[in-house]
C-alpha positions in Angstrom: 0.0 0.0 0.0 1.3 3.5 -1.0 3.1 5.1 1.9 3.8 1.7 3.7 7.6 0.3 4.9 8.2 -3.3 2.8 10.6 -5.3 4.0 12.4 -8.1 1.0 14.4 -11.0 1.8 16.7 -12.5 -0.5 15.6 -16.3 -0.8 16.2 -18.3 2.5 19.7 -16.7 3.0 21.3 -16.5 6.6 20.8 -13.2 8.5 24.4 -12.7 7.9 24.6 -13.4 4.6 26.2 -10.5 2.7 24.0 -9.9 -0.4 23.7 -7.0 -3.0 20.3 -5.5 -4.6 19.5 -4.2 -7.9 16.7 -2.6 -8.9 16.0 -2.7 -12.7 19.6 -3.7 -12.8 20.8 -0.4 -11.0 22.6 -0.9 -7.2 20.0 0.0 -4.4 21.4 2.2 -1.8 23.5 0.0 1.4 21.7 2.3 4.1 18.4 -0.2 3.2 20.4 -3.3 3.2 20.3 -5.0 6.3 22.0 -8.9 5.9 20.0 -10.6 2.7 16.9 -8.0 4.2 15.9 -4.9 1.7 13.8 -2.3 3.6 11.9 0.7 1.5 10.2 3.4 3.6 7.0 4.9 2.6 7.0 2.9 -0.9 5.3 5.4 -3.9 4.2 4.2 -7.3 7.4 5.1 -8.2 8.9 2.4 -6.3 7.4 -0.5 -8.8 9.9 -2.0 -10.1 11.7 -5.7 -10.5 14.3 -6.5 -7.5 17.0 -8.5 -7.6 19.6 -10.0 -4.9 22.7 -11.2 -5.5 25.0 -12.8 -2.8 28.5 -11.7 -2.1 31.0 -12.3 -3.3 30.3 -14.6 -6.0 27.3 -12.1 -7.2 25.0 -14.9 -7.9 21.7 -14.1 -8.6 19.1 -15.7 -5.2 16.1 -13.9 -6.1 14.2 -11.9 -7.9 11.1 -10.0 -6.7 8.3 -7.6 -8.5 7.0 -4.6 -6.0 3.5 -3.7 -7.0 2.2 -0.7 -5.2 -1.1 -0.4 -4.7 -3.6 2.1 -3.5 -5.5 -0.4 -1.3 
């Protein structure tokens, strides 16, 4: 829902596990990384978009996610 936190975790991955995100293939900032977690504040329209994480330091791709933001 628009204005809402949303918390993504990359696959089954450890809490320690040191992971990278993309989104549409461009790096997501590390102050929303937490471990294999990715955590958006207040999510807009604008934050729909495909989401990818990639474990360290291989860079192997664990998950992909689609973020639809609704209204309701």
């Amino acid at each position: 829902m628009i204005g809402s936190d949303v918390t993504m975790m990359c696959a089954t991955l450890e809490s320690d596990a040191s992971v990278t995100w993309k989104v549409n293939g461009t790096d997501v900032k590390a102050d929303k990384v937490e471990g294999p977690r990715l955590i958006l504040k207040e999510v807009a329209l604008a934050s729909n978009a495909l989401y990818s994480c990639f474990e360290n330091p291989a860079g192997d791709l664990k998950d992909q996610i689609t973020l639809r933001v609704g209204g309701e």
